[in-house]
C-alpha positions as CSV (number, residue, x, y, z in Angstrom):
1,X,14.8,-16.0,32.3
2,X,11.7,-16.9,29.9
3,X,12.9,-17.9,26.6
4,X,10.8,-15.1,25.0
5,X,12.9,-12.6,27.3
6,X,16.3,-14.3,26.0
7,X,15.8,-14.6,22.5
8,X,14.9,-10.7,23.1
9,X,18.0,-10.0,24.8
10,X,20.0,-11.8,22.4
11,X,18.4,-10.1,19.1
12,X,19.1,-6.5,20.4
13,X,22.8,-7.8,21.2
14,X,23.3,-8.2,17.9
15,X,21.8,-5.7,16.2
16,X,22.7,-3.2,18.6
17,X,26.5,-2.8,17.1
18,X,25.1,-0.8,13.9
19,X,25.1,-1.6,10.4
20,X,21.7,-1.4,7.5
21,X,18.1,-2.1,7.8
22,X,19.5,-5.3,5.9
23,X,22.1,-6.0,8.2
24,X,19.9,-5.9,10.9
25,X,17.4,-7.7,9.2
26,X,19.3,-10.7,8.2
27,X,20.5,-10.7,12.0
28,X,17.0,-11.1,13.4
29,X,16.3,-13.7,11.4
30,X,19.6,-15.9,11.9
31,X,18.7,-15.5,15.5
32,X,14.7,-16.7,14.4
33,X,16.0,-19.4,12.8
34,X,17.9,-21.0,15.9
35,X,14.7,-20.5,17.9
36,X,12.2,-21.9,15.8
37,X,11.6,-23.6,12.8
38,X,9.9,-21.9,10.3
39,X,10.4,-22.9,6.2
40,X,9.8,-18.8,4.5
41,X,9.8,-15.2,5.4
42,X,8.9,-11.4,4.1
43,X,10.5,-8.9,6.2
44,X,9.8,-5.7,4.7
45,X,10.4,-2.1,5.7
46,X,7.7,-0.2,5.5
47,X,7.5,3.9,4.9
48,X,6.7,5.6,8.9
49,X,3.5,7.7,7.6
50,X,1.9,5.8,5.3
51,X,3.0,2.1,6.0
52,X,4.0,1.1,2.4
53,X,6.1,-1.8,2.2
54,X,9.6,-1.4,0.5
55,X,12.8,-3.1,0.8
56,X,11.9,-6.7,0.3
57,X,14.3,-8.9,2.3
58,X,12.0,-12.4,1.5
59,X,12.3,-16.3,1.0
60,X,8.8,-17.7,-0.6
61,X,9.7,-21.5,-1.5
62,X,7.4,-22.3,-4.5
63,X,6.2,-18.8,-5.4
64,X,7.5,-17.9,-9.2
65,X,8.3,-14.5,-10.1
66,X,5.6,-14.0,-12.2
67,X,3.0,-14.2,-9.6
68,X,4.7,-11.7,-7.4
69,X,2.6,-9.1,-8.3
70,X,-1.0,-11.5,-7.7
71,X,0.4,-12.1,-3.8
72,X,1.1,-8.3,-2.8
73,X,-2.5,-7.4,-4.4
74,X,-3.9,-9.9,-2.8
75,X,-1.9,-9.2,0.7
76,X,-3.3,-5.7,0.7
77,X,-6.6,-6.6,0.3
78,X,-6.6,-9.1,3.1
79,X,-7.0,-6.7,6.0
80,X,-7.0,-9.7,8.4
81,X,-3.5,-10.1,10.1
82,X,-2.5,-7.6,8.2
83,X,0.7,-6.1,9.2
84,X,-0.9,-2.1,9.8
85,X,-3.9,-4.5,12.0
86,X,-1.2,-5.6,13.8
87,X,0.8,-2.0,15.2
88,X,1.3,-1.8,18.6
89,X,-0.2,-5.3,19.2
90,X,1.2,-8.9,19.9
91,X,1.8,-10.6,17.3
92,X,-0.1,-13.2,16.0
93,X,-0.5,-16.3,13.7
94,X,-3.2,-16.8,10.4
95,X,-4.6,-19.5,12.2
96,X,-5.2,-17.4,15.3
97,X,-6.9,-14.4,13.2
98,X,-8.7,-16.7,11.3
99,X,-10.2,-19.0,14.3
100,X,-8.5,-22.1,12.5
101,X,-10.2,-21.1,9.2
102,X,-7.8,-20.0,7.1
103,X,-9.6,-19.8,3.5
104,X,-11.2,-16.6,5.4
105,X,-8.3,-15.1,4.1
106,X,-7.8,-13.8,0.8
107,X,-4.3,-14.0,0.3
108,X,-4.4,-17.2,1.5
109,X,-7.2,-18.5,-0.3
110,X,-5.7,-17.2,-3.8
111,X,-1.7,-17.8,-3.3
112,X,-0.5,-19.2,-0.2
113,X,-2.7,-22.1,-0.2
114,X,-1.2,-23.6,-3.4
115,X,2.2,-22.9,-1.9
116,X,1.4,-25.4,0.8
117,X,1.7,-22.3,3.8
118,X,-0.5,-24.2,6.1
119,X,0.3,-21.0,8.4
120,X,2.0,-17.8,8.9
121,X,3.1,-15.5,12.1
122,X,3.4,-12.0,11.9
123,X,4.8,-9.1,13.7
124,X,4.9,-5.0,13.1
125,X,7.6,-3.3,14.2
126,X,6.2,0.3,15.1
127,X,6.7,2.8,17.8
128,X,5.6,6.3,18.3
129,X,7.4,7.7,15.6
130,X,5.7,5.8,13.0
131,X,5.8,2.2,11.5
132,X,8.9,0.7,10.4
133,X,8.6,-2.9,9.2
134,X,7.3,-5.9,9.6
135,X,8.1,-9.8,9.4
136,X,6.0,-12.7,8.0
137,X,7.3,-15.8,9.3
138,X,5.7,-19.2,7.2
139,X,5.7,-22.7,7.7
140,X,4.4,-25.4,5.4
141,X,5.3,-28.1,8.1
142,X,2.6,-29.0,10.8
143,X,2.4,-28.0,14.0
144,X,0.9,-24.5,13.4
145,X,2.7,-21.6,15.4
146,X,2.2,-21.9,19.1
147,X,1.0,-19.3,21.4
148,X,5.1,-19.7,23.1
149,X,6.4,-18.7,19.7
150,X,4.4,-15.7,18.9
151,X,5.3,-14.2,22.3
152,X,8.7,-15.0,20.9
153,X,8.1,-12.8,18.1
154,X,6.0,-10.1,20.3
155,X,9.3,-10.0,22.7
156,X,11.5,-8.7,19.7
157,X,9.2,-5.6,18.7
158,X,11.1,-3.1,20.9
159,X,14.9,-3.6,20.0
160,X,13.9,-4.6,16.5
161,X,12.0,-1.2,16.2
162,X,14.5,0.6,17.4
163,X,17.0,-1.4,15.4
164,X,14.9,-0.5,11.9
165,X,14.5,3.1,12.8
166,X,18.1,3.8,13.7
167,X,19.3,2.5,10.9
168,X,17.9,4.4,8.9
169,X,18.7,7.5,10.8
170,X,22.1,6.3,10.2
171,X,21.6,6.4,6.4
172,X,21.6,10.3,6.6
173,X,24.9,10.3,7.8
174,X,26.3,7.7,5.3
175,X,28.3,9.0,2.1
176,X,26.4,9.9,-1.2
177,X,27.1,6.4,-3.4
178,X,27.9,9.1,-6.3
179,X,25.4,6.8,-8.7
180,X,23.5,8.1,-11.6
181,X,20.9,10.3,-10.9
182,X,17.4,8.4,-10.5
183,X,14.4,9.8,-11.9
184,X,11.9,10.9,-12.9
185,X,10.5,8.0,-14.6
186,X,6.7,6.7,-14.2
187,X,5.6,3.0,-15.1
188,X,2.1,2.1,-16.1
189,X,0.5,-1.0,-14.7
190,X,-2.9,-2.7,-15.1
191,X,-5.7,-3.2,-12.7
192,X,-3.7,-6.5,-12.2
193,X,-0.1,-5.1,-11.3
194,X,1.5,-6.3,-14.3
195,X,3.7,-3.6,-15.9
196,X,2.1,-2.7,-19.6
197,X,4.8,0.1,-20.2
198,X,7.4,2.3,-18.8
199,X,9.8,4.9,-19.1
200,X,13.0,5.0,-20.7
201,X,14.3,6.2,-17.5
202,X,12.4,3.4,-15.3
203,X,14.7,0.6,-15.8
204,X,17.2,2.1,-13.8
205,X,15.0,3.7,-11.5
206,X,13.8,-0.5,-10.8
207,X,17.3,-1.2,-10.5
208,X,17.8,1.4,-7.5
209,X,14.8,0.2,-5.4
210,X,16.2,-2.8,-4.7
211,X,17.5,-2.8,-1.1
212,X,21.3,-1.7,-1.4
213,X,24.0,-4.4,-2.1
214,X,21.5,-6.6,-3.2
215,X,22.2,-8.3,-6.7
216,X,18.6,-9.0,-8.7
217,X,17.3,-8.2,-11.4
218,X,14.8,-5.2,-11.2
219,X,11.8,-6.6,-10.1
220,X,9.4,-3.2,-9.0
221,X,8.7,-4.9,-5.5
222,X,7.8,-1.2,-4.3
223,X,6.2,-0.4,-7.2
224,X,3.5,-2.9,-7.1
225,X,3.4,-2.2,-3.1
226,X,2.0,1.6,-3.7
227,X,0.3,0.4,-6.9
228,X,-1.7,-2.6,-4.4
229,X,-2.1,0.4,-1.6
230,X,-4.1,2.1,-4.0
231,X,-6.2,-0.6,-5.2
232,X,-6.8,-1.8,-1.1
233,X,-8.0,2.2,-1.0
234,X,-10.7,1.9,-3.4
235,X,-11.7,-1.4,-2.4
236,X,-12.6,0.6,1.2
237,X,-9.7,-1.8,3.2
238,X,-6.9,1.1,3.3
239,X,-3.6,0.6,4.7
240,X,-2.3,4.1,3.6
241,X,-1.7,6.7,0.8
242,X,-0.2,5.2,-1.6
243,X,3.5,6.3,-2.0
244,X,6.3,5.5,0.0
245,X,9.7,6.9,0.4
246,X,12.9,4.6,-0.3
247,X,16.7,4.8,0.5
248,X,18.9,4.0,-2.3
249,X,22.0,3.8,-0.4
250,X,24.0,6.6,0.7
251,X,22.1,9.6,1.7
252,X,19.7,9.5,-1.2
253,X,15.8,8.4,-1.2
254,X,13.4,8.4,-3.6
255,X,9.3,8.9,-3.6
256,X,7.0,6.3,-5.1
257,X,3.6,7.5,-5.9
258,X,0.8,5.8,-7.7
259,X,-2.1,7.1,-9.4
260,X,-5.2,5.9,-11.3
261,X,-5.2,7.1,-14.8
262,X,-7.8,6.4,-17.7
263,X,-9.2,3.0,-18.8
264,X,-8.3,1.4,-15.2
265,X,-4.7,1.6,-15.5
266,X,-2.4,2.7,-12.8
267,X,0.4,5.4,-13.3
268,X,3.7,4.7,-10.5
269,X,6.2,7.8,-10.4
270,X,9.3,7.1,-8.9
271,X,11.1,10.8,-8.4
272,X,13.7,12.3,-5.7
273,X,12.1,12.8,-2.4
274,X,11.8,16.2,-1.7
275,X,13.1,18.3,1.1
276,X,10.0,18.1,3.2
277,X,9.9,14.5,2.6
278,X,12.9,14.1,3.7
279,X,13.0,16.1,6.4
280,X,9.5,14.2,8.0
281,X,11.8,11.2,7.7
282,X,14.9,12.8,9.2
283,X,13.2,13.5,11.9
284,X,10.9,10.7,12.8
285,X,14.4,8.6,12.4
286,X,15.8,10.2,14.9
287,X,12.9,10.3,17.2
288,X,12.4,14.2,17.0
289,X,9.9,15.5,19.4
290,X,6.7,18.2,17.7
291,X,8.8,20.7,18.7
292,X,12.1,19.5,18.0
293,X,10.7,18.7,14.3
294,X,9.6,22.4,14.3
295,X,12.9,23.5,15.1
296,X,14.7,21.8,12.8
297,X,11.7,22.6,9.9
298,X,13.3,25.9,10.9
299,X,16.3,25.7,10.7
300,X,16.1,24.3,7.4
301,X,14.0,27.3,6.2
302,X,17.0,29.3,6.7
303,X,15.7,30.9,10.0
304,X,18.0,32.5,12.6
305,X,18.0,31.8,16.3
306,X,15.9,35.5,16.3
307,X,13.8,34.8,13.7
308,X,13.0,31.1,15.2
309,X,12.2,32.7,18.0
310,X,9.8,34.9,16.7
311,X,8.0,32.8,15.3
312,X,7.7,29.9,18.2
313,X,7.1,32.5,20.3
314,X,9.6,31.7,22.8
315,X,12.7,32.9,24.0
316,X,16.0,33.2,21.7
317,X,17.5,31.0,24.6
318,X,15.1,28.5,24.8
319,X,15.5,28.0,20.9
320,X,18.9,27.7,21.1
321,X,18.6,25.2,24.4
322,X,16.4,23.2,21.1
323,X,18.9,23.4,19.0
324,X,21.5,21.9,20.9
325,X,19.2,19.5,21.6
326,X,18.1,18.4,17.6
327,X,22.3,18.3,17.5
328,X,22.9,16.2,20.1
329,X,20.1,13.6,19.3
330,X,21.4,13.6,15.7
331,X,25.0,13.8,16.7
332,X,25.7,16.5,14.1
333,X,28.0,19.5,15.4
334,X,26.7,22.5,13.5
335,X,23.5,23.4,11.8
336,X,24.8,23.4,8.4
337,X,26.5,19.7,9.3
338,X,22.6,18.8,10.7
339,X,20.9,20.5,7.4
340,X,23.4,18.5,4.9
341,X,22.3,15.6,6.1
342,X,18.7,16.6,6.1
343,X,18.9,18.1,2.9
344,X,21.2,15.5,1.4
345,X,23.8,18.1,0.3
346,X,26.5,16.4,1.9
């Protein structure tokens, strides 16, 4: 068996038991690390629609806190090997995008150079249902990443896909955490991502968008991801809209939005997600199909079997046959089980 087929096999293995998007992630990369060398990593989720990063699972030796902010602006405005370049392709290696010149590359040119990176792999993990992460592997020790290793990496974009998007799915079924209500609180940043003011409410909102169980202080990782989206948007390189949608552990998520307000600075609203948002996310989670989505968008109105069919213009039958379907697929056993989930009323 090729090793890129075995490192595969192995991967899904081990994250095919359940767990978090951490859990799995921390997997993956124990099972990296006995394949190749590689000296740091940024394995970030990413929101399905818009392809935000959040969640920051990430080891940059050398980097200081400070100039977090300076290497995710710079990361969105370097569209080559970016991670949204790179969905539903192979992946690939700096040097490879760059033709073995890496100062054609922004972020490198402005941060990772001075860390020493003399090259970087990366792989999205994305599937029809939308884009669900992706993983920046670094080394600062020659040789540069071989064609063998990135197939490596390409091998592990199925079950690690699946492995992101399930696990969220299974966040909708976990117990509320019963924490503080977050939100809504808005921070004000500068053209340079540096936080000028805040909230009174934001410190504990920046608290909560740190990936579950993770002990840190409250850097805004996500909140200088939507506030760089924005800035990438303007600058006519767009990855996406920029907000993103975060779980806070449990069966609670909150939207981050950002916003250009007067004199250059940019406003970042971090509120409750709402129903719809969280029914889009629901529902690409658990790989919904158009009309299985349209079903369950239904059901959540408060429609009836009758009045569902009505207005799919189908038969009462064939909307129930759905139904069971959305149930089974989500392993809920009634609608109202299904829509407290959806709804986060459970």
């Amino acid at each position: 068996m090729p090793k890129a087929q075995e490192l595969a096999d192995r991967v899904e293995r081990h994250i095919s038991g359940g767990g978090t998007a951490k859990q799995v992630r921390e997997l993956v990369l124990a099972d990296l690390r006995r394949a190749l060398p590689f000296e740091g990593h940024v394995f970030m989720l990413t929101d399905p629609v818009t392809r935000i990063a959040t969640s920051p699972l990430a080891d940059l030796p050398g980097l200081p806190w400070p100039r977090l902010p300076e290497l995710i602006r710079a990361r969105y405005l370097t569209p080559i090997n970016r991670w949204d370049a790179l969905l539903g392709s192979a992946a690939r290696s700096l040097l490879e995008a760059t033709d073995g010149e890496p100062e054609r590359s922004l972020v490198w040119r402005e941060v990772q150079r001075g860390l020493g990176v003399i090259d970087t792999a990366t792989v999205t993990f994305g599937d029809r249902y939308g884009c669900w992460g992706f993983l920046e592997l670094v080394r600062t020790a020659w040789p540069p990443f071989t064609s063998a290793e990135l197939s490596e990496l390409t091998a592990l974009i199925k079950p690690v896909t699946a492995g992101l998007r399930e696990a969220l799915g299974r966040t909708f079924a976990a117990p509320d955490a019963r924490l503080p209500p977050v939100g809504p609180a808005v921070l004000i940043l500068d053209p340079q991502l540096r936080v000028r003011s805040q909230t009174a409410a934001a410190a504990a909102a920046l608290l909560r968008l740190n990936p579950p169980d993770e002990p840190m202080p409250p850097i805004p990782n996500s909140v200088y991801n939507v506030g760089a989206a924005l800035i990438a948007t303007e600058q006519q390189c767009p990855i996406g809209s920029p907000w993103s949608r975060i779980n806070l552990g449990g069966n609670r998520f909150v939207t981050v939005k950002a916003d250009r307000i007067g004199g250059g600075d940019i406003a970042v609203s971090i509120e409750p997600s709402t129903p719809a948002e969280r029914l889009d996310l629901f529902a690409r989670a658990h790989a919904l199909t158009a009309r299985e989505t349209e079903v369950l968008s239904l059901l959540a109105a408060g429609f009836d079997s009758r009045h569902m069919a009505t207005e799919m213009t189908i038969s009462e039958h064939t909307v129930n046959d759905h139904v069971k379907g959305v149930l089974a697929k989500c392993t809920a056993r009634t609608r109202n089980a299904l829509l407290s989930r959806v709804l986060g009323s459970a």
